[in-house]
MARLUMVEX-901188 format. One record per residue (C-alpha): residue in one letter; residue number from 1; y, x, z. Coordinates in steps of 0.1 Angstrom, whole numbers, plus 5000, padded with zeros to 4 digits. Layout:
[A,NUM,[Y,X,Z]]
...
***
This chain:
[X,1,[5966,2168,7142]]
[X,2,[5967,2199,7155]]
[X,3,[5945,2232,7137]]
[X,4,[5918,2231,7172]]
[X,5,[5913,2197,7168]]
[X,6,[5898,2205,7134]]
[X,7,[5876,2235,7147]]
[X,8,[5842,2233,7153]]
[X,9,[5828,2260,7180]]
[X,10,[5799,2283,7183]]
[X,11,[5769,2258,7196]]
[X,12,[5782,2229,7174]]
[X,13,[5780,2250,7144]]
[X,14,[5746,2264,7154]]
[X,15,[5724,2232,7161]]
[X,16,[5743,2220,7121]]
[X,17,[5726,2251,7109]]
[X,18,[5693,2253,7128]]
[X,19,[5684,2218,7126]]
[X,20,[5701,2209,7088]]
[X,21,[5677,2243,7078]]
[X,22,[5648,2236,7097]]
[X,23,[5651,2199,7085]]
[X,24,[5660,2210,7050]]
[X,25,[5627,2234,7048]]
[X,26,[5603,2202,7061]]
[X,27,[5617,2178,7032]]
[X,28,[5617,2205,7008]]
[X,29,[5581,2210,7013]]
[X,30,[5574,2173,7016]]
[X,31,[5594,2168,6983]]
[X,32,[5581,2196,6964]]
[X,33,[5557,2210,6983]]
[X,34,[5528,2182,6990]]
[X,35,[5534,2176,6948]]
[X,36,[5516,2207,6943]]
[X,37,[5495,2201,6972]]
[X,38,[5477,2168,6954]]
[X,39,[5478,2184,6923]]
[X,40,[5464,2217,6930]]
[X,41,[5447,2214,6961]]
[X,42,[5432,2179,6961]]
[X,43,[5433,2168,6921]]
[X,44,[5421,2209,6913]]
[X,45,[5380,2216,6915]]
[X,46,[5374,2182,6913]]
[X,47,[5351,2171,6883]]
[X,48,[5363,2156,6856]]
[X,49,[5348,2123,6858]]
[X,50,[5363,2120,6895]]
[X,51,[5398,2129,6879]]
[X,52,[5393,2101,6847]]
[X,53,[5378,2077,6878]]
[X,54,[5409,2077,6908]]
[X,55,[5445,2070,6904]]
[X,56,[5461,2103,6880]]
[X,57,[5479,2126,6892]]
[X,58,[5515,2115,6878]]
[X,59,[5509,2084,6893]]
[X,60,[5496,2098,6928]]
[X,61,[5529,2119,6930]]
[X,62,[5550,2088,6918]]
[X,63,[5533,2067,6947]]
[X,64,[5539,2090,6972]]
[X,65,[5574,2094,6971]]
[X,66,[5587,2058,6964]]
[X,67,[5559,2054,6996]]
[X,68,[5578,2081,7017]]
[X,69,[5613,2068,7006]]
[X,70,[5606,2031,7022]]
[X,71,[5596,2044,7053]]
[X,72,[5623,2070,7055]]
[X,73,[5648,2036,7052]]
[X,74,[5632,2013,7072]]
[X,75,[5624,2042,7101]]
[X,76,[5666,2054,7097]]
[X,77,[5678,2019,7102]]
[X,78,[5655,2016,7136]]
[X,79,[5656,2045,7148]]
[X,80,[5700,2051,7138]]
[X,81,[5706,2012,7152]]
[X,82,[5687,2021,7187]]
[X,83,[5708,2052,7187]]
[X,84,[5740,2036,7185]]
[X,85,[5727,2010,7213]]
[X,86,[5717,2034,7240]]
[X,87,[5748,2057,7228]]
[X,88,[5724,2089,7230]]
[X,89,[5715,2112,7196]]
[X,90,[5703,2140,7214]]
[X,91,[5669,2126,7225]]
[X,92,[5661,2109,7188]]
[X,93,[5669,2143,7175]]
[X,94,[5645,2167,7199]]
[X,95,[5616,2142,7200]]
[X,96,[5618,2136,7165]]
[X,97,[5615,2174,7157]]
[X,98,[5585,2176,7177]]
[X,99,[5566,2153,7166]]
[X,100,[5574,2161,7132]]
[X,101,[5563,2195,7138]]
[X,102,[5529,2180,7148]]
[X,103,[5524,2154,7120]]
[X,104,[5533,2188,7095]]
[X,105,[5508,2208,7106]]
[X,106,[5482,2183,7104]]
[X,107,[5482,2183,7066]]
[X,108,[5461,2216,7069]]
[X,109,[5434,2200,7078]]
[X,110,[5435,2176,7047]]
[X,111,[5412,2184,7018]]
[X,112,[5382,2163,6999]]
[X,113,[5354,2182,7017]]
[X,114,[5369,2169,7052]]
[X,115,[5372,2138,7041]]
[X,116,[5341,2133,7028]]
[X,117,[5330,2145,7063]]
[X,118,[5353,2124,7080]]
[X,119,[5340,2088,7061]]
[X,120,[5308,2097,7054]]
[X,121,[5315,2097,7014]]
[X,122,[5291,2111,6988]]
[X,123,[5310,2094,6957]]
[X,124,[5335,2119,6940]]
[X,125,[5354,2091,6930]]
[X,126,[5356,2079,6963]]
[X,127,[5362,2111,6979]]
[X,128,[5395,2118,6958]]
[X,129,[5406,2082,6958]]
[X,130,[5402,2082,7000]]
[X,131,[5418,2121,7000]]
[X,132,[5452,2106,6976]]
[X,133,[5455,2077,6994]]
[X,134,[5451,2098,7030]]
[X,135,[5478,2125,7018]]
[X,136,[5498,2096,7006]]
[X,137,[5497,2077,7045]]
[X,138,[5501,2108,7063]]
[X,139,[5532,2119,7040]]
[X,140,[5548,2085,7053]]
[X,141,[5540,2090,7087]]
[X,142,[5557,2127,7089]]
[X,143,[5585,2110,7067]]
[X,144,[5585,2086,7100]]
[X,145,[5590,2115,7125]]
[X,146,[5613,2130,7106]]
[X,147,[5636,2101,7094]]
[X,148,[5640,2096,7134]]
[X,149,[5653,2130,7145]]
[X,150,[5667,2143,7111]]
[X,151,[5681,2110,7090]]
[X,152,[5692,2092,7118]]
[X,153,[5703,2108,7146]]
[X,154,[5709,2139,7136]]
[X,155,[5730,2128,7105]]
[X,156,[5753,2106,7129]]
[X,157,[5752,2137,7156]]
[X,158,[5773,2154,7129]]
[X,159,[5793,2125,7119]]
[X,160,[5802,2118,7159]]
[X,161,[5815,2159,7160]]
[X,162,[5832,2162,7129]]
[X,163,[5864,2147,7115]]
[X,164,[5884,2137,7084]]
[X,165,[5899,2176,7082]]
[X,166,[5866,2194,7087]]
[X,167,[5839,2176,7072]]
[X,168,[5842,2184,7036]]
[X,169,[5837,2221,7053]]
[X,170,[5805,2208,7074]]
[X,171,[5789,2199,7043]]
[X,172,[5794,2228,7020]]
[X,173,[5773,2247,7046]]
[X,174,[5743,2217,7046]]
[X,175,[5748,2216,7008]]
[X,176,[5741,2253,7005]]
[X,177,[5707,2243,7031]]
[X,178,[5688,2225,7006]]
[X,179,[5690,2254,6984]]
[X,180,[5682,2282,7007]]
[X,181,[5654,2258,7016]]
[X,182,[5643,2254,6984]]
[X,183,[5644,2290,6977]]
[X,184,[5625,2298,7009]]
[X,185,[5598,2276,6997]]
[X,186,[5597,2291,6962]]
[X,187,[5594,2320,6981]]
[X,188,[5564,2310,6997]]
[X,189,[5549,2295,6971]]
[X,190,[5532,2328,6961]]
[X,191,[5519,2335,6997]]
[X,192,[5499,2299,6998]]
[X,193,[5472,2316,6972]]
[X,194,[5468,2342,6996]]
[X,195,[5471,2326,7031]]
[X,196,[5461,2290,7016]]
[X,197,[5476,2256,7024]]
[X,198,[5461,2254,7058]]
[X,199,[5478,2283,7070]]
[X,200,[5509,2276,7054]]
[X,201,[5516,2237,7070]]
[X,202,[5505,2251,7105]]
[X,203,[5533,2277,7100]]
[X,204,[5560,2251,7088]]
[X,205,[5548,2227,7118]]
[X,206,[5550,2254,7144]]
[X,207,[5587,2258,7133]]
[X,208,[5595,2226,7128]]
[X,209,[5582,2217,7167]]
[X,210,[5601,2250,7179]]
[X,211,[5634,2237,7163]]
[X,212,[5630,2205,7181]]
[X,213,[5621,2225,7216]]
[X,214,[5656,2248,7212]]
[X,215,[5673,2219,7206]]
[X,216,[5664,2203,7245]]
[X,217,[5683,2235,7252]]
[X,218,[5716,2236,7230]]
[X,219,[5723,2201,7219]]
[X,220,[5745,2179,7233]]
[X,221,[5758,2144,7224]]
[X,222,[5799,2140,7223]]
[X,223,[5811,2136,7258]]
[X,224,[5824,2101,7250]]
[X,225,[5802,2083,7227]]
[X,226,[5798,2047,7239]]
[X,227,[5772,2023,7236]]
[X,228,[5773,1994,7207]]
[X,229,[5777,1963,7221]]
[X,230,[5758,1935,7202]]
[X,231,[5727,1922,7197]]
[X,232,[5704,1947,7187]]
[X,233,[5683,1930,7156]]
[X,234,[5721,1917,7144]]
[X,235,[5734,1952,7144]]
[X,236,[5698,1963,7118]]
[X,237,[5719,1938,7095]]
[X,238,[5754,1945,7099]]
[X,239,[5757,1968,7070]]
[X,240,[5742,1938,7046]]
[X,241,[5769,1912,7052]]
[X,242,[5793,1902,7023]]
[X,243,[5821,1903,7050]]
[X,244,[5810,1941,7058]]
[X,245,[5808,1951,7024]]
[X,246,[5845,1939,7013]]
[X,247,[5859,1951,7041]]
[X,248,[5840,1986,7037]]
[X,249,[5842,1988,6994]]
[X,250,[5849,2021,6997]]
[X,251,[5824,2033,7018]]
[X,252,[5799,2012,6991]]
[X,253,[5814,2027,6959]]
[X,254,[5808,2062,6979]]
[X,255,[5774,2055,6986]]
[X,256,[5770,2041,6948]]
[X,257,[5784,2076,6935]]
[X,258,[5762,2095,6956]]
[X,259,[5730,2071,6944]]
[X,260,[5736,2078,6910]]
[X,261,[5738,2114,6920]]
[X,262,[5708,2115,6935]]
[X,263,[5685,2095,6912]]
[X,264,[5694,2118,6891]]
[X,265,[5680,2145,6909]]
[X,266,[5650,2126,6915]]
[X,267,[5642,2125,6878]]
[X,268,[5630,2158,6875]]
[X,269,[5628,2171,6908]]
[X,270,[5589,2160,6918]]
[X,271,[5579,2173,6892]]
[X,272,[5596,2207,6887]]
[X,273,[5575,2233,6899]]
[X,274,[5545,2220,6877]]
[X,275,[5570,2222,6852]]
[X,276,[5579,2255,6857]]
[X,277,[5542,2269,6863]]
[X,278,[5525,2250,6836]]
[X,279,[5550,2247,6806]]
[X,280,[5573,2278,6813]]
[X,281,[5548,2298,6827]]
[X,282,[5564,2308,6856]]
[X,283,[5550,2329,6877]]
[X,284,[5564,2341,6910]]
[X,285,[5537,2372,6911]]
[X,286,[5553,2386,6879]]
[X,287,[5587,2381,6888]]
[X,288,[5583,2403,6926]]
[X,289,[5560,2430,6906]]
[X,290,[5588,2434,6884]]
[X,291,[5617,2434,6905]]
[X,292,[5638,2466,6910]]
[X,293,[5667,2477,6936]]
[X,294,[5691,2469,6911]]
[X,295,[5680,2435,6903]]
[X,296,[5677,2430,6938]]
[X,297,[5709,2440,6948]]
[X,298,[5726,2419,6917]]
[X,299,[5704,2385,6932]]
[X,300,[5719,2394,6966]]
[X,301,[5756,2395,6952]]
[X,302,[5754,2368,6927]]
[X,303,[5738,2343,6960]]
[X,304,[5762,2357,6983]]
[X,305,[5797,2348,6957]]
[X,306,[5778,2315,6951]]
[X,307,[5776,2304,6989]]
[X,308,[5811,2322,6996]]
[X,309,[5827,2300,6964]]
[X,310,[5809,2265,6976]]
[X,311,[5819,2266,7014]]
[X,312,[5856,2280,7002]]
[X,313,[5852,2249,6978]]
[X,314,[5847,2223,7015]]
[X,315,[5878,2239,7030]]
[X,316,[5897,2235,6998]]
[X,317,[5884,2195,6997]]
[X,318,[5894,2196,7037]]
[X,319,[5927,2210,7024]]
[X,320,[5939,2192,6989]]
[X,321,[5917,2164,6987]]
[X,322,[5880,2156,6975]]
[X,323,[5887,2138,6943]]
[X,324,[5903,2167,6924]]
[X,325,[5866,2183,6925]]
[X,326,[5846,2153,6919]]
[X,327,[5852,2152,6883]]
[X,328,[5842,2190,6874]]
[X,329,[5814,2183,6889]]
[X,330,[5799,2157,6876]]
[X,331,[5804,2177,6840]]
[X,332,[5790,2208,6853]]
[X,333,[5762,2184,6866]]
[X,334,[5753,2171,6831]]
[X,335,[5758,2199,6811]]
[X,336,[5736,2223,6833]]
[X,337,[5709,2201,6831]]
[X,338,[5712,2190,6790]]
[X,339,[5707,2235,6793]]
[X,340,[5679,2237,6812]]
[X,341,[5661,2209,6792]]
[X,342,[5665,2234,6763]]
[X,343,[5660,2264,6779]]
[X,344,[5626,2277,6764]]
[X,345,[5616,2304,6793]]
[X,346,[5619,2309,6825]]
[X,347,[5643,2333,6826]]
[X,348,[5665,2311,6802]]
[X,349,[5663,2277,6827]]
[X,350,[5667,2296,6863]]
[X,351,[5702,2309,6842]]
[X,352,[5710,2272,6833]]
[X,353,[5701,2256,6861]]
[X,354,[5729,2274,6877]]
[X,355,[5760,2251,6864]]
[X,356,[5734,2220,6873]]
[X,357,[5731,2231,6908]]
[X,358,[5762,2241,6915]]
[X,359,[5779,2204,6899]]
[X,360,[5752,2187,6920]]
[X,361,[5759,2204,6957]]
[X,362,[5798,2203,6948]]
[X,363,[5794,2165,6942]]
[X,364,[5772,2164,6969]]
[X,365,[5801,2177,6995]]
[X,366,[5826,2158,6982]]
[X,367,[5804,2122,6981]]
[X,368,[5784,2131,7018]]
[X,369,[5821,2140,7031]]
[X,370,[5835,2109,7018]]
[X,371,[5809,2085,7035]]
[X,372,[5812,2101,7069]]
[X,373,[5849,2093,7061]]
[X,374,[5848,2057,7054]]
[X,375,[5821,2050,7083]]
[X,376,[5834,2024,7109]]
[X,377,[5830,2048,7143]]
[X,378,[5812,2019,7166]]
[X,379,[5784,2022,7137]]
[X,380,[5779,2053,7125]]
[X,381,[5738,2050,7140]]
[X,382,[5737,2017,7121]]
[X,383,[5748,2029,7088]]
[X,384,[5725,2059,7084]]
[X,385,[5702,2030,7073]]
[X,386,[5724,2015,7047]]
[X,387,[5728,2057,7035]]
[X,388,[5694,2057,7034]]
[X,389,[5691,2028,7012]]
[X,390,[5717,2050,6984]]
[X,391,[5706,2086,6992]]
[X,392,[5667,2080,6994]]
[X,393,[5654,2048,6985]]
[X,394,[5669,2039,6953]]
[X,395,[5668,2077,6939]]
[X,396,[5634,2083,6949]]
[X,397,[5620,2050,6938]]
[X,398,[5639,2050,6906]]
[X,399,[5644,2085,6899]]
[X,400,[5606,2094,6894]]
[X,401,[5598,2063,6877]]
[X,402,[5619,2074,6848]]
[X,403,[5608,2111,6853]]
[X,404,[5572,2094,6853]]
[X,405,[5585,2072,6820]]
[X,406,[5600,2099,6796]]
[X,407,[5574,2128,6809]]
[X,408,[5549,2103,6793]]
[X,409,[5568,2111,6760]]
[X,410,[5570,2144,6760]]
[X,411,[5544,2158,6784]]
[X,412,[5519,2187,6777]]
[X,413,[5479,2183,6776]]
[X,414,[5464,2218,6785]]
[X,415,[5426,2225,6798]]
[X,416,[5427,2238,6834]]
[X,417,[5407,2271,6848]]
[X,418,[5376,2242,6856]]
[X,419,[5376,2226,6824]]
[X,420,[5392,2198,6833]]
[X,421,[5421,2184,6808]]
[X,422,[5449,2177,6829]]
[X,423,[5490,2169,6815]]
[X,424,[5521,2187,6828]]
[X,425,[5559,2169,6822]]
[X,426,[5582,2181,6794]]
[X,427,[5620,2187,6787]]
[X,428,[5624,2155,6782]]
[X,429,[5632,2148,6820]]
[X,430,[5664,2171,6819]]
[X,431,[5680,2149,6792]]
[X,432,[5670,2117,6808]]
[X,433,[5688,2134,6844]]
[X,434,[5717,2141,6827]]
[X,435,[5720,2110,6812]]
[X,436,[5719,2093,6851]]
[X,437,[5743,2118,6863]]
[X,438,[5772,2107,6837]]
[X,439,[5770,2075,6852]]
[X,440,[5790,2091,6882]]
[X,441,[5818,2082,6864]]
[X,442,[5816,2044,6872]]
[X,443,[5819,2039,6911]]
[X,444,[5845,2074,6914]]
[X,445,[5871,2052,6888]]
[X,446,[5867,2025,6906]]
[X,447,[5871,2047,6940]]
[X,448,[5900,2057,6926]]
[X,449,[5916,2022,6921]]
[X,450,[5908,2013,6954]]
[X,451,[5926,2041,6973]]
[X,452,[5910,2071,6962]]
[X,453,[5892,2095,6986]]
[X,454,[5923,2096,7008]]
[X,455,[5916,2084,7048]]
[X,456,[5938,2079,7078]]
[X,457,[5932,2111,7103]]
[X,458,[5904,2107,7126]]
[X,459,[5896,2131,7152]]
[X,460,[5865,2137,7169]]
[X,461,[5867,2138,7208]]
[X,462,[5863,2177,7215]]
[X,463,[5826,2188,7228]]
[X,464,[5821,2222,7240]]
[X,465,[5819,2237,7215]]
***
């Protein structure tokens, strides 16, 4: 295969990076974000008696996101399937992104007083019940919107450009997304006290919808991507028969590995920033009022080596082979995480999370890598549902449920600025991740017997570029 074959040009590597970021920054707000949102927008100022009287707050943010992951599943398989029958991405992607956009911003115009207004309530009880359950239905519809135009068609969009020798490179760059995303959002955390959450979800909508509008103007769908032939419903399926599954084990024991990864994640992700704020104290006030040029200038080098080493890490995997990362990572993985759960400040767990991250986005480019890989060609739209199923459905269903479990166990009771006693999760969840994360080990061994990570070279038809 020759060394062109393998590069990607200038507008195929923009529309990875504007719509992986843009789509990155929406889920990170919908993952973290709307967390905070219930619990201190809609749960906050309400009186104690309406808090003891509706659904807690652990349980709201646990019902939420196993909510959001079913419909991100069932939506991906839909919308992915009809993708792969009309043989068009570009279209799912753009339309997706706007309405997305749209659905985003509306969550500004979610709070108990409205509803009240809205349903004619008078009942505090009622009022915060009606406000959960609303946040909780209008989280699964933007999950709708953007499981269409980011899960599915986008996802396959960069499957159908990429190849075997260039896509452990493509992900490197959308593993580092999810962090810059998360760190953008972080970021903005501190600005929603000023500008408030109104403000702040018309903003993300606005960009969200503007992504999806450049996008009419610089995507374009490879030149000869046919259309599945088939039945359409049989196709939703495909991915579920026995005969499918054997023939594809590696593509399964992929998707396993990357499951396991994720659920992981999930254990103590949703609940992280009220982790941070209410049990380490962080504050992202203090930490701007005291920052100096040097410090600044150290962050800026120490973020810059750390994207630098993961993307030299992807061409390295593109180079020599995935598997000879996968296994350092997984340790780094555990071991950052077993750290942060006893780091005691701030300070201390953003310096141990550091190892966690950089294990889990390593793993991450080596597993996302691997499933393009093993994915049969004529059914890469199909498959984004059975991806789904691993990446989103089973971690976010599972993960939280035993963040949920062993936060009960060690979480912290503290009386909020209105009186109201409220809980916060404890360390607990770190040791209970890293516990899930070991269990990597299982489907790479067996990935290992059956072949390894090793593929036959595949390369995509050349676009533009």
């Amino acid at each position: 295969m020759s060394a062109k074959a393998n590069r990607l040009g200038g507008r195929v590597w923009f529309n990875i990076i504007l719509f992986g970021l843009v789509g990155q920054l929406a889920w990170s707000v919908e993952n973290m974000f709307f967390n905070t949102f219930l619990y201190n927008s809609i749960y906050t100022g309400a009186s104690q008696a309406a808090v003891d009287g509706s659904v807690d707050v652990m349980s709201a943010i646990s019902l939420m996101v196993a909510c959001s992951a079913a419909t991100a599943v069932i939506t991906t398989f839909l919308a992915g399937t009809l993708s792969d029958k009309v043989g068009k991405r570009k279209v799912f992607i753009c339309v997706g992104y706007l309405l997305w956009g749209v659905v985003t911003a509306s969550f500004g115009a979610i709070s108990r007083d409205h509803t009240a207004a809205l349903f004619g309530l008078t009942d505090e009880i009622q009022i915060l019940t009606v406000t959960v359950a609303l946040v909780v239905v209008m989280d699964c519809v933007m999950t709708l919107m953007g499981s269409v135009g980011n899960d599915a068609a986008f996802n396959a969009w960069v499957t159908d450009v990429t190849n075997t020798k260039n896509r452990a490179t493509v992900e490197s760059v959308l593993a580092l997304l999810p962090l810059f995303a998360t760190a953008v959002v972080m970021g903005l955390s501190g600005a929603v006290g000023g500008i408030g959450y109104d403000v702040f979800f018309y903003a993300l909508g606005g960009a969200v919808l503007l992504c999806g509008v450049v996008g009419l103007f610089t995507l374009r769908d490879r030149p000869t991507m046919q259309k599945t032939d088939g039945n359409y419903f049989a196709n939703l399926i495909y991915g579920f028969r026995p005969g499918v599954v054997k023939e594809n084990k590696r593509l399964y024991l992929a998707f396993a590995a990357a499951c396991i990864s994720s659920t992981a994640f999930q254990v103590f992700f949703p609940y992280i920033f009220i982790y941070l704020g209410n049990v380490l104290n962080f504050s992202l006030d203090s930490v701007l009022a005291s920052l100096t040029p040097a410090i600044m200038v150290a962050a800026v080098v120490v973020i810059a080596v750390v994207v630098a080493l993961i993307v030299c890490m992807g061409r390295l995997m593109d180079r020599f082979g995935k598997e000879k990362f996968v296994w350092i990572s997984i340790l780094l993985y555990a071991a950052g995480l077993v750290a942060a759960g006893f780091a005691e400040t701030s300070t201390s767990f953003l310096i141990c999370a550091v190892p966690a991250l950089g294990g889990w986005a390593l793993l991450s480019v080596a597993m996302n890598a691997s499933v393009r890989d093993y994915m049969p060609a004529d059914k890469v739209g199909a498959f984004q549902g059975i991806r789904m199923i691993f990446f989103v459905l089973l971690p976010m269903v599972i993960g939280p449920y035993i963040g949920n479990l062993v936060c009960r166990v060690s979480e912290v009771t503290y009386t909020n600025e209105y009186g109201v006693v409220t809980s916060a999760p404890g360390n607990v969840m770190f040791f209970a991740a890293a516990a899930v994360a070991v269990f990597v080990f299982v489907p790479v061994l067996f990935l290992r017997k059956f072949g390894g990570f090793s593929v036959p070279e595949k390369t995509a038809p050349s676009e533009e570029n």
